[in-house]
VOMI-383956 format. One record per residue (C-alpha): residue in three letters; x, y, z. Coordinates in steps of 0.5 Angstrom, whole numbers, plus 500, padded with zeros to 3 digits. Layout:
BEGIN
   residu     X     Y     Z
      ALA     X     Y     Z
...
This chain:
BEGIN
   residu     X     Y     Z
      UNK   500   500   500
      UNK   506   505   502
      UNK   510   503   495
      UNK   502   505   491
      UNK   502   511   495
      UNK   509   514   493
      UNK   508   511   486
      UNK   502   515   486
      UNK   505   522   489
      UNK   512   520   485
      UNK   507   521   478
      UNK   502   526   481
      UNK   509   531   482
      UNK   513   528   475
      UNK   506   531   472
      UNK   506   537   475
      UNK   514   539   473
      UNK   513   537   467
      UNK   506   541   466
      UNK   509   547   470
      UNK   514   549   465
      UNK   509   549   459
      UNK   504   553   463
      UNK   510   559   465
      UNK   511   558   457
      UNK   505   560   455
      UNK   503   565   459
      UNK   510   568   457
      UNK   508   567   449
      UNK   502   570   450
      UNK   505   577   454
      UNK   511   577   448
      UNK   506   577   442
      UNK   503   583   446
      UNK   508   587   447
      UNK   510   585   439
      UNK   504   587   437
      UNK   504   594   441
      UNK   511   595   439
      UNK   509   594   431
      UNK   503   599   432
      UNK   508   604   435
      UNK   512   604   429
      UNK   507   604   424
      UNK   503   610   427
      UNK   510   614   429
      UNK   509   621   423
      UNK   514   622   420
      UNK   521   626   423
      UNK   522   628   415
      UNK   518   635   412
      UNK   514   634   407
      UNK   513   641   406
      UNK   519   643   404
      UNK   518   647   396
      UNK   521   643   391
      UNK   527   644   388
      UNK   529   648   381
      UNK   531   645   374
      UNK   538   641   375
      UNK   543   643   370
      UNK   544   635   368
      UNK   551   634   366
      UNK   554   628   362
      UNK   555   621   366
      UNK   562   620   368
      UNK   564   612   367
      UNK   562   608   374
      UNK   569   605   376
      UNK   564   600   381
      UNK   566   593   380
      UNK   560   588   378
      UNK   559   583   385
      UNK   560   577   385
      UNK   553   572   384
      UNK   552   569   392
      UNK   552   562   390
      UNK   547   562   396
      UNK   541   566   394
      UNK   536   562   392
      UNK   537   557   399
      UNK   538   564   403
      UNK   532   567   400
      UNK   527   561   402
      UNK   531   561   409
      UNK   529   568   410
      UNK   521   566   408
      UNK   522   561   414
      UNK   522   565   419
      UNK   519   572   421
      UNK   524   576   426
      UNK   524   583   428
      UNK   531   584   431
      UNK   529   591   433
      UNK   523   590   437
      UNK   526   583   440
      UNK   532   587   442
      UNK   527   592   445
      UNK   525   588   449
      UNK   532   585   452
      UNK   539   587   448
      UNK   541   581   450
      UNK   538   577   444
      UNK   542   577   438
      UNK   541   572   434
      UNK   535   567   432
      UNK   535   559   432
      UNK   530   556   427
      UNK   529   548   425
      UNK   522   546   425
      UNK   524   538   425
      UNK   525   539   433
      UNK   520   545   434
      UNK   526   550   434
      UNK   524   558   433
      UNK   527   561   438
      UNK   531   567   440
      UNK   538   567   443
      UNK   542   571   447
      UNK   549   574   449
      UNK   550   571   458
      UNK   554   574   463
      UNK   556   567   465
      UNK   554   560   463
      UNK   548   561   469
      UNK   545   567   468
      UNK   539   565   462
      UNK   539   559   465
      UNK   532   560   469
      UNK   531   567   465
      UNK   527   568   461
      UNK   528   572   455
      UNK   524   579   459
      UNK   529   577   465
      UNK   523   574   470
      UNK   524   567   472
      UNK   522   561   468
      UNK   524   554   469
      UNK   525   553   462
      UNK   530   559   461
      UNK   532   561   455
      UNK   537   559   449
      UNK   545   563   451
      UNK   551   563   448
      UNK   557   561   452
      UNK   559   567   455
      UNK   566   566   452
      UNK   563   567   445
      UNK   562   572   440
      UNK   554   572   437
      UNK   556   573   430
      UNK   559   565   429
      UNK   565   568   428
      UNK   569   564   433
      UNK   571   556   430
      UNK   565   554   437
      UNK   560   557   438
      UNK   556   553   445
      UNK   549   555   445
      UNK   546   552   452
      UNK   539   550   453
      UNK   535   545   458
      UNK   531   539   456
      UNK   524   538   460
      UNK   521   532   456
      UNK   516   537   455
      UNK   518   539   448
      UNK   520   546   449
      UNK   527   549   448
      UNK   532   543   447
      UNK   528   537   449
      UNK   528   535   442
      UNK   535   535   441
      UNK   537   528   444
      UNK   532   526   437
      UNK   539   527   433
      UNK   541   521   437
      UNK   537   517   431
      UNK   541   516   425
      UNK   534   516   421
      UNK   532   522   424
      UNK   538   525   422
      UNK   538   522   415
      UNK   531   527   415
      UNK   533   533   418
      UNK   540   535   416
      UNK   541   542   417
      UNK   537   548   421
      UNK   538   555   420
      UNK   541   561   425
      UNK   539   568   424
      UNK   543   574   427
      UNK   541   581   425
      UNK   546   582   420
      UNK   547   575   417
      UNK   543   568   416
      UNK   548   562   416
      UNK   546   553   414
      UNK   549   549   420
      UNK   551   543   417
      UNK   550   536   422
      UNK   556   533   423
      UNK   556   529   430
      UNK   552   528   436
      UNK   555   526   442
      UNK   553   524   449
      UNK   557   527   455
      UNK   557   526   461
      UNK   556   533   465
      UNK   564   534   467
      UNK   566   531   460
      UNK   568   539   457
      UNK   572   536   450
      UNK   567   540   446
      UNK   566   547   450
      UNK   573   549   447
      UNK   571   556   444
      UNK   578   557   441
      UNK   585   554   440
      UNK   592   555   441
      UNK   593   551   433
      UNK   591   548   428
      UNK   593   542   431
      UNK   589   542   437
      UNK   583   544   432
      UNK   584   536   428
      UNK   585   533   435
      UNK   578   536   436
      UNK   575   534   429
      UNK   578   527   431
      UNK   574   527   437
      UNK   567   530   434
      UNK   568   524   428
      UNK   571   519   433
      UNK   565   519   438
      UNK   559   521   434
      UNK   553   516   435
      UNK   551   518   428
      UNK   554   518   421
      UNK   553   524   417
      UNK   559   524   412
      UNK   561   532   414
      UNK   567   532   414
      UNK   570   539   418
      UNK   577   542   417
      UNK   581   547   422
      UNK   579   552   416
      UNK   571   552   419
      UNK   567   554   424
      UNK   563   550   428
      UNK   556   550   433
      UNK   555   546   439
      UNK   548   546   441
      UNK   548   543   449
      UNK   543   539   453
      UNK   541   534   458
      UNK   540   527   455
      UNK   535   526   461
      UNK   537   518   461
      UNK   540   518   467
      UNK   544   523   471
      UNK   549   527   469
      UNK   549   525   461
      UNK   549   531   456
      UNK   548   532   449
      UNK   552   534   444
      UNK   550   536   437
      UNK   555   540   433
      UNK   555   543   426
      UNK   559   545   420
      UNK   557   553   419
      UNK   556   556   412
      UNK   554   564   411
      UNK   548   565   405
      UNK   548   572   405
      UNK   545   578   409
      UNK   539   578   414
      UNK   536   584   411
      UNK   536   581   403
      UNK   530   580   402
């Protein structure tokens, strides 16, 4: 009787974890909408700071064209993938970044249900139960590691964010363990308010929580850089043929397992730029 009593008081809090995150996310998705909607308003009804009375200029003596010495630009081989990129996601830096100054980039993958804005940290604990407004949220926010730069310029950039089994943040990272799911959904995209990037999957690997082989940010060689590449090929449970260099910059996207206690997740991914954010 004791053992049915706590199997039931276990399952009846187990629930109430799980469900508590879900409700805190909603009510917070429902203030941001708001505050979106009333920062768009805003913008759209602000007159105008230019006179539009002003009179009109004379008749322009018109001289002959000079030659343009302006180089022709090179076609970005990139424009057709970063044109459906763009179409993918709807993300209005200036507001977000109204909001909290923090959010500097976006991540998008819709195969784990993955749309969600990124932010600079202080520390590797700060944004861990803040939510993007600052309040406190069990499920935090997606952040850069604090050693990082927010532009993916770094050869790793470490984004860190919780695994609740509920879905949200990156709870849905661990499916990349699944080498049909991978096969599936290859790449996801990240957005900064200047450029948009493809990440490429290379690996993903499990952890456990003292193992920080993967959170180096930088390296002393390219030397130590193919160690790490050795390591990355060498331990991936999945197998996806990307082959890294000491030339590319990768992303390493970290999370809970939830297996047993102390495991993490790693995914990590090949960069490529596809051109300018605002190239619409």
């Amino acid at each position: 009787m004791l053992s049915t009593a706590l199997a039931v008081s276990f399952g009846m809090r187990y629930r109430e974890e799980v469900r508590q995150p879900l409700l805190e996310m909603t009510l917070q998705s429902e203030k941001i909408a708001t505050f979106m909607a009333d920062y768009n308003l805003a913008a759209t009804t602000t007159p105008s700071l230019t006179p539009t009375n002003l009179p009109q200029p004379g008749p322009q003596k018109l001289l002959p064209p000079t030659p343009s010495l302006t180089p022709t630009p090179t076609p970005n081989p990139h424009a057709k993938e970063l044109q459906h990129a763009l179409s993918l996601v709807e993300i209005n830096f200036p507001a977000w970044q109204r909001l909290n100054k923090d959010v500097q980039a976006w991540i998008h993958n819709h195969a784990i249900g993955v749309d969600l804005p990124i932010v600079d940290s202080p520390d590797n604990e700060y944004y861990l139960t803040r939510d993007i407004d600052l309040s406190y949220k069990a499920m935090g926010s997606l952040f850069f590691d604090y050693r990082n730069n927010t532009d993916f310029s770094d050869p790793n950039t470490i984004i860190y964010g919780h695994n609740f089994d509920n879905g949200l943040m990156f709870s849905n990272l661990v499916w990349y363990k699944s080498q049909q799911f991978y096969k599936q959904n290859p790449f996801y995209y990240l957005y900064t308010p200047e450029q948009v990037y493809r990440v490429d999957i290379a690996a993903g690997i499990v952890v456990s929580e003292t193992d920080t082989t993967y959170l180096k940010v930088d390296f002393q060689s390219d030397m130590q850089y193919r160690s790490l590449i050795y390591l990355i090929n060498d331990n991936s449970v999945i197998e996806t043929g990307i082959d890294l260099s000491p030339h590319d910059q990768i992303v390493t996207l970290y999370t809970c397992t939830n297996d047993w206690q102390g495991q993490r997740f790693v995914l990590i991914g090949k960069v490529t730029r596809l051109g300018p954010f605002n190239d619409r």
